[in-house]
C-alpha positions in Angstrom: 10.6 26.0 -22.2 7.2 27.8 -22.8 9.1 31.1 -23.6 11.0 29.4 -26.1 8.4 28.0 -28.0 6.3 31.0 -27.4 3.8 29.4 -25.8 1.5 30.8 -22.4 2.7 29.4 -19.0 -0.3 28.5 -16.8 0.9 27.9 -13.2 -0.6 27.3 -10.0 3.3 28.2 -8.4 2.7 31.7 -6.3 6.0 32.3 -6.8 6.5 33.4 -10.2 6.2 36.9 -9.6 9.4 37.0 -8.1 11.2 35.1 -11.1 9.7 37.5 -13.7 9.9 40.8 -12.5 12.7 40.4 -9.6 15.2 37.9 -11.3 14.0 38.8 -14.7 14.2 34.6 -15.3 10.9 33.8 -17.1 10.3 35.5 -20.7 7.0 35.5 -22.5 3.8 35.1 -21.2 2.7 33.8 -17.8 -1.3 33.1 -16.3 -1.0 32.0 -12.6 -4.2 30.4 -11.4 -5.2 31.7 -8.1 -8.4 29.1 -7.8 -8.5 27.8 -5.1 -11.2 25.9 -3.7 -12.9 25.4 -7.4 -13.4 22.1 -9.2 -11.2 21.3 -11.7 -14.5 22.1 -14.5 -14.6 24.9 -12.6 -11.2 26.1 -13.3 -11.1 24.7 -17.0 -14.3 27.0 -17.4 -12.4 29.9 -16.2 -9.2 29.2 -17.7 -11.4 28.4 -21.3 -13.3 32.2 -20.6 -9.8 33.8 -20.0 -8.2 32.7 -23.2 -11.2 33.4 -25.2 -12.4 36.5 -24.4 -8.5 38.0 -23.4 -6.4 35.7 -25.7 -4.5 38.8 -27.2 -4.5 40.9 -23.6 -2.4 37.5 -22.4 0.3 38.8 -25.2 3.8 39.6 -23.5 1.4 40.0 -20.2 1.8 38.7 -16.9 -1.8 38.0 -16.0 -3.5 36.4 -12.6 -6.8 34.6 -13.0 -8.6 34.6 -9.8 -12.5 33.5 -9.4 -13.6 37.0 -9.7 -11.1 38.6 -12.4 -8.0 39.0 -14.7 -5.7 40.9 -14.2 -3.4 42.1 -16.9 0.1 43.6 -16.6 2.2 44.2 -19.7 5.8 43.1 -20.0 8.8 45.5 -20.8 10.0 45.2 -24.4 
């Protein structure tokens, strides 16, 4: 549903790696949340930082937010 509106999936779900670049299943752009262990202000500070200082990185992107980065890849097309 959020690649058909075009909107950025946020998932705590460690397995959507294998469903976008394996199966090739989930279009658009995907953040999972690798934090663990933080508070939930915690995380909406980190999620809030991600999305404001990398909004346009996030484009066509499958990105991880941990506690201590982003990382950012591109996807094809």
């Amino acid at each position: 549903m959020a690649g058909e509106k075009g909107a950025l999936l946020l998932t705590a779900d460690k397995d959507f790696g294998e469903l976008v670049f394996r199966q090739n299943l989930v279009p658009g752009e995907v953040l999972p949340l690798r934090l663990e262990g933080l508070s939930p202000g915690e995380k909406a500070e980190q999620v809030a930082w991600a999305l404001r200082s990398h909004g346009e990185a996030l484009l066509r992107a499958f990105s991880v937010l941990d506690p201590r980065r982003l990382r950012v890849r591109k996807l094809p097309g």
